[in-house]
KELOKE-355491 format. One line per field, with one value per residue: residue in one letter; x, y, z of N, C-alpha, C, CB in turn. Coordinates in steps of 0.1 Angstrom, whole numbers, plus 5000, padded with zeros to 4 digits. Glycine has a CB too. Example, Ala and Ser with C-alpha at 12.3 -4.5 7.8 and 13.67 -1.06 7.14 Angstrom:
code <- (A S)
n_c1 <- (5132 5128)
n_c2 <- (4943 4978)
n_c3 <- (5078 5071)
ca_c1 <- (5123 5137)
ca_c2 <- (4955 4989)
ca_c3 <- (5078 5071)
c_c1 <- (5132 5129)
c_c2 <- (4967 5000)
c_c3 <- (5078 5079)
cb_c1 <- (5113 5141)
cb_c2 <- (4955 4994)
cb_c3 <- (5090 5057)
END
This chain:
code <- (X X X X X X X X X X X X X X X X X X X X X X X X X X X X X X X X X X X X X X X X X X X X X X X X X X X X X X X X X X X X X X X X X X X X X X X X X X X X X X X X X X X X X X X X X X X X X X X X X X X X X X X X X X X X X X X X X X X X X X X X X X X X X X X X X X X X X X X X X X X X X X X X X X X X X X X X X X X X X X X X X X X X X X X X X X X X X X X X X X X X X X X X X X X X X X X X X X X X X X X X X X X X X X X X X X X X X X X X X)
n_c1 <- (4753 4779 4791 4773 4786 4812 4808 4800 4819 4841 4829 4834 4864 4872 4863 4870 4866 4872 4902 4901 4882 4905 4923 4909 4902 4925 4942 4917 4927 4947 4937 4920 4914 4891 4890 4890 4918 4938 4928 4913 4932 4947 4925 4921 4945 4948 4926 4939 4957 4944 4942 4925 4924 4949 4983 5005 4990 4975 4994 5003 4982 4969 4999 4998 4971 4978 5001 4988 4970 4988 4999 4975 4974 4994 4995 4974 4984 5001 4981 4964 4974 4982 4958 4944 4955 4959 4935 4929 4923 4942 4960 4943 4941 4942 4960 4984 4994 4998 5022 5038 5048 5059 5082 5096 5099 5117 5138 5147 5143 5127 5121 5102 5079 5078 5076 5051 5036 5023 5013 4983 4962 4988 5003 4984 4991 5017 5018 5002 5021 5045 5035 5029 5048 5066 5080 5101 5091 5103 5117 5098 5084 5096 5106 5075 5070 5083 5073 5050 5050 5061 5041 5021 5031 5037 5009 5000 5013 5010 4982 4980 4998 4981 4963 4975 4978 4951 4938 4915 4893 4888 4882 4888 4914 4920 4910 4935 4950 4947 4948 4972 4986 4977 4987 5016 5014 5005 5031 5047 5035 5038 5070 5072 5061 5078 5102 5095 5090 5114 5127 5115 5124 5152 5153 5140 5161 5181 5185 5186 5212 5230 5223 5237 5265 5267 5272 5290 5312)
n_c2 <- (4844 4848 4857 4885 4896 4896 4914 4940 4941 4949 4968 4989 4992 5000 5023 5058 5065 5046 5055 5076 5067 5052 5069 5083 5061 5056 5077 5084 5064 5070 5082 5067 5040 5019 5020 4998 5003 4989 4966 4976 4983 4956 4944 4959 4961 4933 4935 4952 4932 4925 4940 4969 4986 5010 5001 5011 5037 5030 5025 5049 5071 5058 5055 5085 5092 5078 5090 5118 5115 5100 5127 5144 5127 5134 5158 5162 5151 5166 5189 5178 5154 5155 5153 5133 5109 5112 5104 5077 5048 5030 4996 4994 4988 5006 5023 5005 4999 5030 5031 5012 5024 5048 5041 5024 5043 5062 5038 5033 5055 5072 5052 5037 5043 5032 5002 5005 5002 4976 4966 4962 4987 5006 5021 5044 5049 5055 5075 5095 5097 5106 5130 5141 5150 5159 5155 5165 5180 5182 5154 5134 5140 5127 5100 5093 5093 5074 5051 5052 5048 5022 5009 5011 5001 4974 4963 4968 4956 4925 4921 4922 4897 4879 4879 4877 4853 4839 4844 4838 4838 4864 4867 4845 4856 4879 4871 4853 4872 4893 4872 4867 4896 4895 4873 4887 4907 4890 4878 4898 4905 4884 4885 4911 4907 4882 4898 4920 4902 4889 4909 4919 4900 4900 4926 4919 4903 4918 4934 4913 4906 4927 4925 4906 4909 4929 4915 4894 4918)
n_c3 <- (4825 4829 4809 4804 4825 4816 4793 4804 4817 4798 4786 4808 4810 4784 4781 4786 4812 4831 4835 4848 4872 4882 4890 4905 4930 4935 4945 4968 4984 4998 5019 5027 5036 5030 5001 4973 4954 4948 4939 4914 4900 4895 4879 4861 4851 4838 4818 4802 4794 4774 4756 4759 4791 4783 4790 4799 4801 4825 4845 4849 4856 4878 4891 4902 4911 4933 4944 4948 4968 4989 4996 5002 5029 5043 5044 5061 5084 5091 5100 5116 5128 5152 5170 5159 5161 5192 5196 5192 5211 5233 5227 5206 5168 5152 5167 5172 5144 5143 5157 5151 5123 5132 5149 5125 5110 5123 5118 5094 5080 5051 5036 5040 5036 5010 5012 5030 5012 5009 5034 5049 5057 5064 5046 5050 5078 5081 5056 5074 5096 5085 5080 5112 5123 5115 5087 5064 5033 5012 5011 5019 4992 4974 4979 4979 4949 4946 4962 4947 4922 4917 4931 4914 4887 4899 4909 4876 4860 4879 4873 4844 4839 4848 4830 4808 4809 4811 4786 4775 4794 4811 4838 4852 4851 4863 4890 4893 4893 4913 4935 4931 4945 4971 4982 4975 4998 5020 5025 5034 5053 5070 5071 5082 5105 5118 5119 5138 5163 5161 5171 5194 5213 5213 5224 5248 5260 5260 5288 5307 5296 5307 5333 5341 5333 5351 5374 5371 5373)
ca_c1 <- (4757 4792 4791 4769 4795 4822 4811 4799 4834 4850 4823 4838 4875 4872 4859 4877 4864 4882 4909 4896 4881 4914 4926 4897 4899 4945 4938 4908 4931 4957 4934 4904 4920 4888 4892 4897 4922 4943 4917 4905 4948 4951 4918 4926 4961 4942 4920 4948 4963 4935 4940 4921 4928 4961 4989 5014 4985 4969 5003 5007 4969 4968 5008 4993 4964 4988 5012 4979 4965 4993 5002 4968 4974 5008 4987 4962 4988 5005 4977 4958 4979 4979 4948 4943 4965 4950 4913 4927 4927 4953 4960 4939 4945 4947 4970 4995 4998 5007 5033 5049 5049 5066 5093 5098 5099 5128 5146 5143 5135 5116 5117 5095 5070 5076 5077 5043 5023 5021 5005 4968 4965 5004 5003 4976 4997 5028 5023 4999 5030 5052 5032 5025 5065 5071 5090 5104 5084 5107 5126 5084 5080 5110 5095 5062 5068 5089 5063 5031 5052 5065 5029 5013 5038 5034 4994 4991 5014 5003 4970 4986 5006 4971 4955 4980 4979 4939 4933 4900 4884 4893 4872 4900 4932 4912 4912 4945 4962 4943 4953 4990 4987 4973 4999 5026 5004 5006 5044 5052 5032 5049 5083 5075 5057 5091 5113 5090 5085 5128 5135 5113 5130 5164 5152 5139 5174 5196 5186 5197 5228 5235 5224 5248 5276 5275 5272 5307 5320)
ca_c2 <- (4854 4852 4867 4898 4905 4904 4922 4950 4950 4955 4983 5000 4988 5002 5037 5064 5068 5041 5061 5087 5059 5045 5079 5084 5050 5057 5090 5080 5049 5076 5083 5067 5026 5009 5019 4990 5009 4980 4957 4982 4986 4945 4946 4971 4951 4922 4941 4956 4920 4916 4953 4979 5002 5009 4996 5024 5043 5025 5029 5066 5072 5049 5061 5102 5094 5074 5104 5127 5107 5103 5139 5148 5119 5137 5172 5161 5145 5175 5202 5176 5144 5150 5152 5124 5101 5113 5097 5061 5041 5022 4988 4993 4982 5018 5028 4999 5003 5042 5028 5005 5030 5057 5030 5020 5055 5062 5032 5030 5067 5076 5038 5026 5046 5019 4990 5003 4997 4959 4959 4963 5003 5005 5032 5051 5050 5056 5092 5104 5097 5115 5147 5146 5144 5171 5151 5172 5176 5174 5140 5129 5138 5119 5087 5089 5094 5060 5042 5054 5046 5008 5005 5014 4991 4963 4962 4965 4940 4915 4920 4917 4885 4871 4887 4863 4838 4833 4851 4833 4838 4874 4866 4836 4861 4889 4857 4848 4887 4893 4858 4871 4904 4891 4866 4895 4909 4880 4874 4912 4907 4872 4888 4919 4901 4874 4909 4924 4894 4891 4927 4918 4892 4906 4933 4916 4896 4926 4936 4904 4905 4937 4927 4894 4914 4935 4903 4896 4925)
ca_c3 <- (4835 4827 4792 4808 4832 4803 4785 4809 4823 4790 4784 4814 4804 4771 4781 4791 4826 4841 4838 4858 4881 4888 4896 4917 4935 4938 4955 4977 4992 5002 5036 5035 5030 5023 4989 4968 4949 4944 4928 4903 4892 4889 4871 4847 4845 4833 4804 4795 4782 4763 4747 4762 4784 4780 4806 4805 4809 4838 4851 4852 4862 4892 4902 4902 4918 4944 4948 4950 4979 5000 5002 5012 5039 5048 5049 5070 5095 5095 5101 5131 5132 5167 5176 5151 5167 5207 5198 5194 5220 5232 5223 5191 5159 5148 5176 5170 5134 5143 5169 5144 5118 5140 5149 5114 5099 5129 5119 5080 5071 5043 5027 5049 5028 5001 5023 5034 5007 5010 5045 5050 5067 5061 5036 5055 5091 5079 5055 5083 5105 5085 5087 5121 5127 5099 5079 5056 5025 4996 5011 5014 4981 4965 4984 4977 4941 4946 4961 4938 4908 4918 4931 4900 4881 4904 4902 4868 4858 4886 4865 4828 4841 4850 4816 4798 4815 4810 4777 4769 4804 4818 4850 4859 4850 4878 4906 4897 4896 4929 4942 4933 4950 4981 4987 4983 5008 5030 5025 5037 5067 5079 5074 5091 5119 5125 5124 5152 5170 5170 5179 5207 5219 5215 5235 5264 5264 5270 5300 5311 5296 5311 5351 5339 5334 5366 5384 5366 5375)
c_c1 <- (4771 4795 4784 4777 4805 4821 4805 4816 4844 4846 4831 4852 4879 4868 4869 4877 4869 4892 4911 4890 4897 4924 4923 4902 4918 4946 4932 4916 4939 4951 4926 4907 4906 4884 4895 4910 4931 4942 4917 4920 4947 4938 4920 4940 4955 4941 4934 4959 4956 4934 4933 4918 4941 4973 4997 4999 4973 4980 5005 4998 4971 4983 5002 4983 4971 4995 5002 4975 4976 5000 4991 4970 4984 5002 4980 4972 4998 4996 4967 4961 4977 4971 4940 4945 4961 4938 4921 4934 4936 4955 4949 4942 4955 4962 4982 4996 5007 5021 5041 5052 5057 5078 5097 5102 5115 5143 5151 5140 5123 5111 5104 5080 5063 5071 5056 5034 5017 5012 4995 4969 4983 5005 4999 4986 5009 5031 5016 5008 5039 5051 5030 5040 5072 5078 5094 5099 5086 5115 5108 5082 5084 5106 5084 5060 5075 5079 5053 5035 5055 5052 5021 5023 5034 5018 4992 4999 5009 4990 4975 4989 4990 4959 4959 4978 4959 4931 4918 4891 4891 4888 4884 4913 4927 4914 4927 4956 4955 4951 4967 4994 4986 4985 5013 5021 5010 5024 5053 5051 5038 5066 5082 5071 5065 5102 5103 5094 5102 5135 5130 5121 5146 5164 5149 5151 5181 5192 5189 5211 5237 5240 5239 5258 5282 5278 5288 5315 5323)
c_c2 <- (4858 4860 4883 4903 4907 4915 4938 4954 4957 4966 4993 5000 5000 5018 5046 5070 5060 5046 5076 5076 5056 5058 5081 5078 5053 5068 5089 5071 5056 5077 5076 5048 5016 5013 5007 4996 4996 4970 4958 4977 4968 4946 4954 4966 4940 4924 4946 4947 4919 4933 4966 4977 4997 5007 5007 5034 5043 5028 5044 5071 5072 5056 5078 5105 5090 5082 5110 5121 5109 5115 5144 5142 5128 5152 5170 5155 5161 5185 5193 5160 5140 5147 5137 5112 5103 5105 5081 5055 5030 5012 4981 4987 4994 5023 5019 4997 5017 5037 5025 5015 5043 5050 5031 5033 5062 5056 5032 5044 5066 5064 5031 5027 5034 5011 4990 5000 4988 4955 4968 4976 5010 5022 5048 5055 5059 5076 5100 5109 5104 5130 5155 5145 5157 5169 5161 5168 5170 5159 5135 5126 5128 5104 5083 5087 5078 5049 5041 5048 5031 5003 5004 5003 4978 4956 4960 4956 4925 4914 4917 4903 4878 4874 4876 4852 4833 4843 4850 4834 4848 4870 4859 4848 4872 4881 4854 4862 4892 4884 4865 4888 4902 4881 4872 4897 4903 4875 4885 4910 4895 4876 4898 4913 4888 4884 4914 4918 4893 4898 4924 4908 4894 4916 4931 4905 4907 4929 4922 4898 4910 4933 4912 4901 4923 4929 4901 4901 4926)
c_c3 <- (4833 4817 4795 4814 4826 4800 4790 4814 4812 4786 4788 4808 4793 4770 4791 4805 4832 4845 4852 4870 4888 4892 4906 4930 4945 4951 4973 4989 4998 5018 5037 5031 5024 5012 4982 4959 4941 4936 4914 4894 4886 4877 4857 4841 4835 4819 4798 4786 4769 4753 4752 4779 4781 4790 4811 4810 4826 4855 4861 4860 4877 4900 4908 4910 4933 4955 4954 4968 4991 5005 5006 5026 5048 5049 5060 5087 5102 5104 5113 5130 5143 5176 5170 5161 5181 5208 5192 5202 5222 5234 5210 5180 5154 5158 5175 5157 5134 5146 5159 5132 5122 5141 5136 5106 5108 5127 5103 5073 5060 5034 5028 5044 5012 5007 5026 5029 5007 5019 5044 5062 5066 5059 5044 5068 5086 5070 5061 5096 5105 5083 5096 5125 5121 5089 5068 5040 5011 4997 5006 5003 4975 4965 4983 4960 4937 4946 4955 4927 4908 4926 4923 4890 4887 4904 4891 4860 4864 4874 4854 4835 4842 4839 4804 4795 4810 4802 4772 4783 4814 4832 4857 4861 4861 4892 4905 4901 4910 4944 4946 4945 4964 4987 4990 4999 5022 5034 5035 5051 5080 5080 5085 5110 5127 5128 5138 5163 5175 5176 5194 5219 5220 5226 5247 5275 5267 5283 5309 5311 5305 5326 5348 5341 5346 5377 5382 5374 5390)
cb_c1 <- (4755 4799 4779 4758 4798 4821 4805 4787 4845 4852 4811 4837 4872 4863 4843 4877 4852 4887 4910 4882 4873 4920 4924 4883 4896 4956 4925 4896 4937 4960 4931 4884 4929 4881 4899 4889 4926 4945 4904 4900 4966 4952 4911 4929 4973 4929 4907 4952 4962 4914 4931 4910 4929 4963 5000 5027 4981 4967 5009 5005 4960 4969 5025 4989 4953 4998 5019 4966 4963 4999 5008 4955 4979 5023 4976 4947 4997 5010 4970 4938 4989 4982 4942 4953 4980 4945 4893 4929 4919 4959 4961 4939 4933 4935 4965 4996 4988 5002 5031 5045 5040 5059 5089 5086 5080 5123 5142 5129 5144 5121 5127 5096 5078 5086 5091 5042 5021 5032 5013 4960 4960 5010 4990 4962 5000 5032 5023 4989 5035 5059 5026 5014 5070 5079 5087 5118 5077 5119 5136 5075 5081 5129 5094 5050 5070 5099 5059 5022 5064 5081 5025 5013 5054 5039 4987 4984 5025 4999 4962 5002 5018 4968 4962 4988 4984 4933 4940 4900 4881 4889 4854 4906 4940 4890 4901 4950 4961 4927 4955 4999 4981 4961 5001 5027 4990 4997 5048 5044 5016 5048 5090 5066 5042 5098 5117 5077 5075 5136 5127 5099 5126 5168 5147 5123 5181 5203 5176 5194 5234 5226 5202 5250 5277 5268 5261 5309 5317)
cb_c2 <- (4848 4843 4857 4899 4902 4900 4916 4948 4939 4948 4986 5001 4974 4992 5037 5071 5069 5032 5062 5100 5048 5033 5086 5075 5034 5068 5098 5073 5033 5089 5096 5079 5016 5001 5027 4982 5021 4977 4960 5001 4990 4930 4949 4989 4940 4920 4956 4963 4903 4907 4949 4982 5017 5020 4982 5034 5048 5004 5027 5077 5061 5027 5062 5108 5089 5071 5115 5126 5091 5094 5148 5146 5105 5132 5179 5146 5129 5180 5212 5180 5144 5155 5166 5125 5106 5128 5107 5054 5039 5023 4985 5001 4977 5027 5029 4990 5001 5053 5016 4989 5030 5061 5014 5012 5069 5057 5022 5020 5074 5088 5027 5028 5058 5014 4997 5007 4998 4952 4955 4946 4999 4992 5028 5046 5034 5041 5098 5100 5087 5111 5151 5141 5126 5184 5140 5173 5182 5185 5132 5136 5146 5122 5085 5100 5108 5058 5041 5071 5055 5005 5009 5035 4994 4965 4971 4977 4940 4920 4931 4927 4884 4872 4905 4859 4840 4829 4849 4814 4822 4888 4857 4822 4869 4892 4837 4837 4903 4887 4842 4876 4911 4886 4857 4909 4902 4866 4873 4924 4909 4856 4893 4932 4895 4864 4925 4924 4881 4889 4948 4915 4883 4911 4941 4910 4887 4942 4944 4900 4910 4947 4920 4887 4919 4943 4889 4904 4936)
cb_c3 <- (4849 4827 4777 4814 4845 4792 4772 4821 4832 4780 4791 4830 4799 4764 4786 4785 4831 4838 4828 4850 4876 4879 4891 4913 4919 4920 4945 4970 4984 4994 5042 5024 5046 5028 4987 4962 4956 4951 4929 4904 4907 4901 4878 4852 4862 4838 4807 4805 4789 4773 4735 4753 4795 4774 4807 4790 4801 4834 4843 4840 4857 4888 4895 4890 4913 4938 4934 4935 4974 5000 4994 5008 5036 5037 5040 5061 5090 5086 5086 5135 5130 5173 5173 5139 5164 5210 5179 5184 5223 5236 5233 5186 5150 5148 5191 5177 5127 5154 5181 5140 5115 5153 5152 5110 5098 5137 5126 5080 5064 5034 5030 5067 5024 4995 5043 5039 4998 5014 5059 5055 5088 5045 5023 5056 5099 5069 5042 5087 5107 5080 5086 5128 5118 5101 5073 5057 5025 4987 5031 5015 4975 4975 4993 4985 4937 4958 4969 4932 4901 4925 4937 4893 4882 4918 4903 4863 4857 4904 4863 4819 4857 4865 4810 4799 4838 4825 4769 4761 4811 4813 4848 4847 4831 4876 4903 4887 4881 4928 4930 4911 4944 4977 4978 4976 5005 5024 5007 5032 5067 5071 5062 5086 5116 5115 5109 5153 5163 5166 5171 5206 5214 5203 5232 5265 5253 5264 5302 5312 5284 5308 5365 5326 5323 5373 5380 5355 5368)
END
């Protein structure tokens, strides 16, 4: 069983439509998240240890379709963001990802674009946020061409690193460049979720600094 699914994956691997898949796949993840888009990139990082495809060009591919994607995202937030953003209810998932993405794009400008690729809907919240906002499109651009390109780098080496690493059994170096991706993943979202968690708590301390000090006075 294992040797059939080899050597089907190197089929695809090895043919020029992945490339156009992982375009596909880059694009699609821009609005519509459950794209694996991420997968395909470590995956194709992998094959790509072992020779085919090619990594710079897994690279380029995957950042363009990236780019492509999140400016539709950042169209679509522009032209009914708002209305977008009105149909989810509040205390959602969706509705507090917007929130923190609104915050975060306030506090952090256009970085936060990077930042967001890590967390799970991130991406998606964040350049529908800055269309419905109007962000200005050439800062957008400047930043999204940041994030597609150190996203497309970061995927498809995560994949090579785990291509290397388990040259004689691609199937292992796919579990372990996944593994590694996932654990950023996880690393992003325990930082951001101890920064939240302390802003909150800073903030529900001043106002008792404040009544403190009139007491003082």
């Amino acid at each position: 069983m294992n040797d059939a699914i080899l050597a089907l994956a190197h089929d695809l691997m090895s043919s020029w439509w992945i490339y156009l898949a992982l375009f596909g796949f880059a694009m699609l993840d821009g609005f519509f998240p459950a794209v694996p888009s991420e997968t395909l990139v470590v995956t194709a990082g992998v094959f790509a240890a072992l020779g085919e495809p090619d990594l710079y060009g897994v690279i380029a591919v995957a950042a363009a379709g990236a780019f492509l994607g999140d400016h539709i995202s950042y169209f679509i937030g522009r032209g009914a963001g708002a209305r977008v953003v009105a149909r989810f209810k509040p205390g959602s998932k969706k509705s507090a990802m917007f929130e923190w993405s609104h915050n975060a794009l306030a506090e952090r400008g256009g970085l936060v674009l990077v930042v967001a690729r890590y967390i799970p809907g991130g991406r998606t919240a964040v350049t529908l946020t800055m269309g419905t906002v109007r962000y200005p499109l050439r800062k957008f651009s400047l930043y999204a061409t940041l994030a597609a390109v150190s996203w497309g780098v970061y995927g498809a080496l995560v994949g090579f690193i785990g291509g290397k690493a388990f040259e004689e059994n691609p199937l292992a170096g796919v579990a372990l460049g996944i593994g590694l991706a996932l654990a950023v993943t996880v690393v992003v979202e325990v930082v951001r979720h101890q920064l939240r968690k302390r802003r909150t708590t800073v903030e529900a301390d001043e106002p008792e600094l404040v009544l403190s000090g009139q007491r003082g006075a």
